[in-house]
BALOBA-1460 file (C-alpha; in Angstrom, 3 decimals):
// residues 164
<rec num="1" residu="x" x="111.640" y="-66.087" z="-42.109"/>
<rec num="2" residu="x" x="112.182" y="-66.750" z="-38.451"/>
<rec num="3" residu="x" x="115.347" y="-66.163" z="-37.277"/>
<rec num="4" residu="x" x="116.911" y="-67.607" z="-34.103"/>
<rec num="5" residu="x" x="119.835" y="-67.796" z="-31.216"/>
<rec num="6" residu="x" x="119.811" y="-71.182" z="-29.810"/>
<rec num="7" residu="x" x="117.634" y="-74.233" z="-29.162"/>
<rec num="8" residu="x" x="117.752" y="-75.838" z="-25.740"/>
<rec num="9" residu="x" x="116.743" y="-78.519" z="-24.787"/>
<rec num="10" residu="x" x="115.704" y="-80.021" z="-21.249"/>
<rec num="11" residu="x" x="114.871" y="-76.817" z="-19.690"/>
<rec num="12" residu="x" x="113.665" y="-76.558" z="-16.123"/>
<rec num="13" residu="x" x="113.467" y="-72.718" z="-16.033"/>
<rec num="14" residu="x" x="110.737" y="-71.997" z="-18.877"/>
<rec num="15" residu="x" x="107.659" y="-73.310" z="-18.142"/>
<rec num="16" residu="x" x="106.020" y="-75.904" z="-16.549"/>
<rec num="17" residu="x" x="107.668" y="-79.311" z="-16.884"/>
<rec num="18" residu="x" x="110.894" y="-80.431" z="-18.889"/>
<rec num="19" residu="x" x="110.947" y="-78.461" z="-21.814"/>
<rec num="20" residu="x" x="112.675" y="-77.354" z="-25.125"/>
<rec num="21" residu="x" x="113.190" y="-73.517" z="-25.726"/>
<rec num="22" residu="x" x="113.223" y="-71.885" z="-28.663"/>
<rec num="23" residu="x" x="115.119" y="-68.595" z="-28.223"/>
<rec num="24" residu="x" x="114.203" y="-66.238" z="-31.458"/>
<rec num="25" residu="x" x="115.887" y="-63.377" z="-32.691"/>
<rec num="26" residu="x" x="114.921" y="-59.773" z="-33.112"/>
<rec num="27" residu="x" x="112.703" y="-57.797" z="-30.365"/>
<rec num="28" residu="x" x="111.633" y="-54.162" z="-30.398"/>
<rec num="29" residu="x" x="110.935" y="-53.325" z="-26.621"/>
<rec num="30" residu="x" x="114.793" y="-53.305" z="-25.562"/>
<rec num="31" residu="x" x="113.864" y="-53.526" z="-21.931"/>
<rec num="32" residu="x" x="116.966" y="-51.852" z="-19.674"/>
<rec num="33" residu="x" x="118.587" y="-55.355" z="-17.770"/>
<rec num="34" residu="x" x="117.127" y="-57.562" z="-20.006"/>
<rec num="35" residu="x" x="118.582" y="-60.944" z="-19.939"/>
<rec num="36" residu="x" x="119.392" y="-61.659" z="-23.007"/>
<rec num="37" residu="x" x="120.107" y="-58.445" z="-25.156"/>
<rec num="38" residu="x" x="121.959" y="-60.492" z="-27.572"/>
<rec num="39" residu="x" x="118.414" y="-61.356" z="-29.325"/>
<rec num="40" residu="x" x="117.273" y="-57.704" z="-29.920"/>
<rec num="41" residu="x" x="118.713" y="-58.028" z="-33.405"/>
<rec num="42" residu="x" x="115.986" y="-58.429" z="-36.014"/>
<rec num="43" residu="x" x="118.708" y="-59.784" z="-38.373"/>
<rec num="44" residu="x" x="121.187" y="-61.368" z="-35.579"/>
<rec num="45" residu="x" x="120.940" y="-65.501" z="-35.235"/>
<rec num="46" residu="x" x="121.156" y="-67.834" z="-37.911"/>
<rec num="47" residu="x" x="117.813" y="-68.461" z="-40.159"/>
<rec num="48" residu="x" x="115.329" y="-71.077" z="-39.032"/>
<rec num="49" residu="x" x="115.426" y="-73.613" z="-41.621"/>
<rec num="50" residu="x" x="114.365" y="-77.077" z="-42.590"/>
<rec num="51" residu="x" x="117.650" y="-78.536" z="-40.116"/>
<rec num="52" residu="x" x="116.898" y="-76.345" z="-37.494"/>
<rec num="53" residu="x" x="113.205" y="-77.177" z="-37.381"/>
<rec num="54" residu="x" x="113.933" y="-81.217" z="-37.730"/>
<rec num="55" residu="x" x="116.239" y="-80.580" z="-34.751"/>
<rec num="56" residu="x" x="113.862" y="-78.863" z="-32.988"/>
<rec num="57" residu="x" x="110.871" y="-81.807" z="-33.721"/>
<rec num="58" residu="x" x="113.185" y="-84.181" z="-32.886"/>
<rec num="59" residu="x" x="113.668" y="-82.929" z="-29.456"/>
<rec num="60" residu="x" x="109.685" y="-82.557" z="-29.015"/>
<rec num="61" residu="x" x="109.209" y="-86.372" z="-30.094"/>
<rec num="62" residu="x" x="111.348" y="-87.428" z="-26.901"/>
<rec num="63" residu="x" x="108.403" y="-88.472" z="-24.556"/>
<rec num="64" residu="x" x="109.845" y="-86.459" z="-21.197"/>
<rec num="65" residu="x" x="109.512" y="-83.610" z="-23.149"/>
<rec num="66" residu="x" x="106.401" y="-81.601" z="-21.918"/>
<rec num="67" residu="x" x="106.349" y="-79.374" z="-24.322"/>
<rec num="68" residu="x" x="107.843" y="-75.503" z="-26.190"/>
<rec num="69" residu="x" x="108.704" y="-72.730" z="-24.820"/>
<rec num="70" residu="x" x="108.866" y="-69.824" z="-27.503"/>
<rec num="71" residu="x" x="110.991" y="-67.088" z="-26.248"/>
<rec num="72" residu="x" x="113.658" y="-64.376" z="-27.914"/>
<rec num="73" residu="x" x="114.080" y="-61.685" z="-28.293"/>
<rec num="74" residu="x" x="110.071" y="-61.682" z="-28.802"/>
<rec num="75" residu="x" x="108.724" y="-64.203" z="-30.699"/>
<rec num="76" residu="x" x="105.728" y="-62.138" z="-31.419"/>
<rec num="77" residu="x" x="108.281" y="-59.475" z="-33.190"/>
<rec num="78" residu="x" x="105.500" y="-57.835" z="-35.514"/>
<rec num="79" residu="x" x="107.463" y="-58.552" z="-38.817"/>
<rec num="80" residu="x" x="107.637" y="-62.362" z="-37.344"/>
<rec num="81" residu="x" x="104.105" y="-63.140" z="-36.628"/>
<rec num="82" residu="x" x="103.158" y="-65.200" z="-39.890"/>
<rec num="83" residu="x" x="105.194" y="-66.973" z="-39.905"/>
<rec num="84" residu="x" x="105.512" y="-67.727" z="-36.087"/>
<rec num="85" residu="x" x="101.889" y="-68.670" z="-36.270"/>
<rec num="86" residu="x" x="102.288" y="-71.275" z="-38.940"/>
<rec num="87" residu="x" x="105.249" y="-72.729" z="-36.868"/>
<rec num="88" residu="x" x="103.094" y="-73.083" z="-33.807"/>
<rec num="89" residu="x" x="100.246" y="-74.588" z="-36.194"/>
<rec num="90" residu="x" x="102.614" y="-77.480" z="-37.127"/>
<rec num="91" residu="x" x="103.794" y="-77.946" z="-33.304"/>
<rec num="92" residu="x" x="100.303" y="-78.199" z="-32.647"/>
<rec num="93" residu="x" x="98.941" y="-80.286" z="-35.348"/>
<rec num="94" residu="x" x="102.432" y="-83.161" z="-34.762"/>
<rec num="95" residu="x" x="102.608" y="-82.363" z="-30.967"/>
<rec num="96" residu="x" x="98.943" y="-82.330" z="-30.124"/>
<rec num="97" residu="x" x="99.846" y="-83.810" z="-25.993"/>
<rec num="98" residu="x" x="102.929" y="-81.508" z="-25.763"/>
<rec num="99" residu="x" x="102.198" y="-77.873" z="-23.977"/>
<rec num="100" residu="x" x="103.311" y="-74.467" z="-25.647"/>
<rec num="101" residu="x" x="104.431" y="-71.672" z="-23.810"/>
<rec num="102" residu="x" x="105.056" y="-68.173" z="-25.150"/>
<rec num="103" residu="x" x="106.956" y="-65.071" z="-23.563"/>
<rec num="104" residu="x" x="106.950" y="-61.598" z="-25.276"/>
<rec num="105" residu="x" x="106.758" y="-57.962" z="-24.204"/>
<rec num="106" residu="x" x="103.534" y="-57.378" z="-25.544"/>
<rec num="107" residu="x" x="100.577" y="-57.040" z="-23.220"/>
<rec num="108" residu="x" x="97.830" y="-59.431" z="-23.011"/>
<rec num="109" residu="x" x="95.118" y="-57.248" z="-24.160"/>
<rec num="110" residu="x" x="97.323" y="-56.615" z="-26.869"/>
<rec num="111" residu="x" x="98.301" y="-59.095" z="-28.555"/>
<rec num="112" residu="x" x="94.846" y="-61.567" z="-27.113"/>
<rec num="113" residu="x" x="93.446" y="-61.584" z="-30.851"/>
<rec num="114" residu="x" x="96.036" y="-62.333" z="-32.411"/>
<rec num="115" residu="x" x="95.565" y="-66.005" z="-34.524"/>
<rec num="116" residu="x" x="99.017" y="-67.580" z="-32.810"/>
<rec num="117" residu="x" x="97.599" y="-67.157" z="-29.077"/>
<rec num="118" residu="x" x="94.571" y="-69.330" z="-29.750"/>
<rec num="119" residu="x" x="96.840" y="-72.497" z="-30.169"/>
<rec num="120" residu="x" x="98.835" y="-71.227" z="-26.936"/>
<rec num="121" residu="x" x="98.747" y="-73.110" z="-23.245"/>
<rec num="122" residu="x" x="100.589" y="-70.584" z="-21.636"/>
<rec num="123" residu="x" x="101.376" y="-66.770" z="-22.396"/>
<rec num="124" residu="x" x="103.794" y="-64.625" z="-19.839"/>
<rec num="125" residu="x" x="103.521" y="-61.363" z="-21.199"/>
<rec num="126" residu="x" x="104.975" y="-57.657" z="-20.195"/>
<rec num="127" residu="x" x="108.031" y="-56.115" z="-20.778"/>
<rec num="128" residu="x" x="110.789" y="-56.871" z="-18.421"/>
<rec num="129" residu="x" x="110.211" y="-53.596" z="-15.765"/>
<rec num="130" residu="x" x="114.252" y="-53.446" z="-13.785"/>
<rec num="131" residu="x" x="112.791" y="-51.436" z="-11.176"/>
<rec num="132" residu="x" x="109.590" y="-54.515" z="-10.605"/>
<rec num="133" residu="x" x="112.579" y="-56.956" z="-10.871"/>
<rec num="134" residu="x" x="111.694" y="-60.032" z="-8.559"/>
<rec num="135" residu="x" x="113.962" y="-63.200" z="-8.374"/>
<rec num="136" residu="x" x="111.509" y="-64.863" z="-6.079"/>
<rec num="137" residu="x" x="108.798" y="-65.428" z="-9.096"/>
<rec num="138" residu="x" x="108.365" y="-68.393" z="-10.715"/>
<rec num="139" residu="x" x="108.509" y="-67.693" z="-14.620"/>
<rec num="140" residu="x" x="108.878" y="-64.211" z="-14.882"/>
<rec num="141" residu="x" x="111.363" y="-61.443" z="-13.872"/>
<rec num="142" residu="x" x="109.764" y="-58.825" z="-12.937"/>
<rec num="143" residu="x" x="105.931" y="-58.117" z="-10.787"/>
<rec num="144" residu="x" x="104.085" y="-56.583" z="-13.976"/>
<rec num="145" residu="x" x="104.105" y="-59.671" z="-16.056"/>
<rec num="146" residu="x" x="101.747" y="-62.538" z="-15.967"/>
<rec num="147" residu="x" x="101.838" y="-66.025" z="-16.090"/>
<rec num="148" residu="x" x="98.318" y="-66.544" z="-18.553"/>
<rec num="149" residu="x" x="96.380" y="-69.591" z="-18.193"/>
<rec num="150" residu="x" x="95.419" y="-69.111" z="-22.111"/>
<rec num="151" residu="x" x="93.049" y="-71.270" z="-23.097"/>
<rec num="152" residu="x" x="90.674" y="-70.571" z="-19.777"/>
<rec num="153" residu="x" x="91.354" y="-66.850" z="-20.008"/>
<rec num="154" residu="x" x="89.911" y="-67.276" z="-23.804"/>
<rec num="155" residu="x" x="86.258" y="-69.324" z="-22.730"/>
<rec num="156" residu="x" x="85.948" y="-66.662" z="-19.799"/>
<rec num="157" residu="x" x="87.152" y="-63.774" z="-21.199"/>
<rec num="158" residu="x" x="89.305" y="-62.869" z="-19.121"/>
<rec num="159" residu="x" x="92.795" y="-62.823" z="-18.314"/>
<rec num="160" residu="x" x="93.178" y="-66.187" z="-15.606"/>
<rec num="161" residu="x" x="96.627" y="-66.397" z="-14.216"/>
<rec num="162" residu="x" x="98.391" y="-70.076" z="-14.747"/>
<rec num="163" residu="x" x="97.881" y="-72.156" z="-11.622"/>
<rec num="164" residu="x" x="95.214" y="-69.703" z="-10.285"/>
């Protein structure tokens, strides 16, 4: 079951657009300044139910929504992935105009094959690096993460940086 912290909604910060933000719960990589150590907690958050997903679709149905943004913790948190997959299935399947972005600490190469990224607009991947810490970026805190253009990284097969 996928636990989480908070749902936001009309975010500027996370991804193209006004967006909602779901912010999961439980992350392995435990990244030294990262913003929101509150989320490492695989068990920490309150489970995401049947209310929590109506609230969530209800925020999505609002048409100045542009879309998700799936964040944590790490929503790809390797115990997590199942079910995180058939979550962004539905978003897909009810929200088929809205975009979905992703953020985890797994590397692109990594985590490319996994079923969840092929329904995925946007990926910014990489652990949070203190030292590569950059407040000037757009989407990203630190220099070693990327902002994935997913579905034209896919058909070339390659990693292509969003608005590259």
């Amino acid at each position: 079951m996928i636990r989480y912290h908070n749902i936001t909604k009309d975010d500027m910060l996370n991804g193209d657009g006004l967006r909602t933000v779901l912010w999961t719960a439980g992350c392995e990589h435990h990244c030294p300044g990262c913003q929101n150590p509150v989320t490492w907690d695989i068990n920490g958050g309150l489970e995401f139910d049947a209310a929590a997903k109506e609230e969530l679709f209800g925020y999505l149905k609002k048409p100045y929504i542009s879309g998700i943004t799936l964040s944590g913790g790490d929503p790809l948190l390797k115990c997590r992935r199942d079910e995180m997959t058939e979550l962004v299935k539905e978003i897909r399947q009810r929200f088929p105009d809205k975009t979905i972005w992703m953020y985890t600490g797994y590397k692109w190469n990594d985590v490319k094959s996994l079923p969840v990224i092929k329904m995925l607009d946007v990926l910014v991947d990489g652990r949070f690096v203190q030292e590569k810490k950059d407040t000037t970026l757009s989407w990203r805190g630190s220099t070693n993460q990327h902002v994935i253009d997913v579905q034209r990284s896919l058909a070339l097969g390659k990693m292509v940086l969003h608005c590259e």
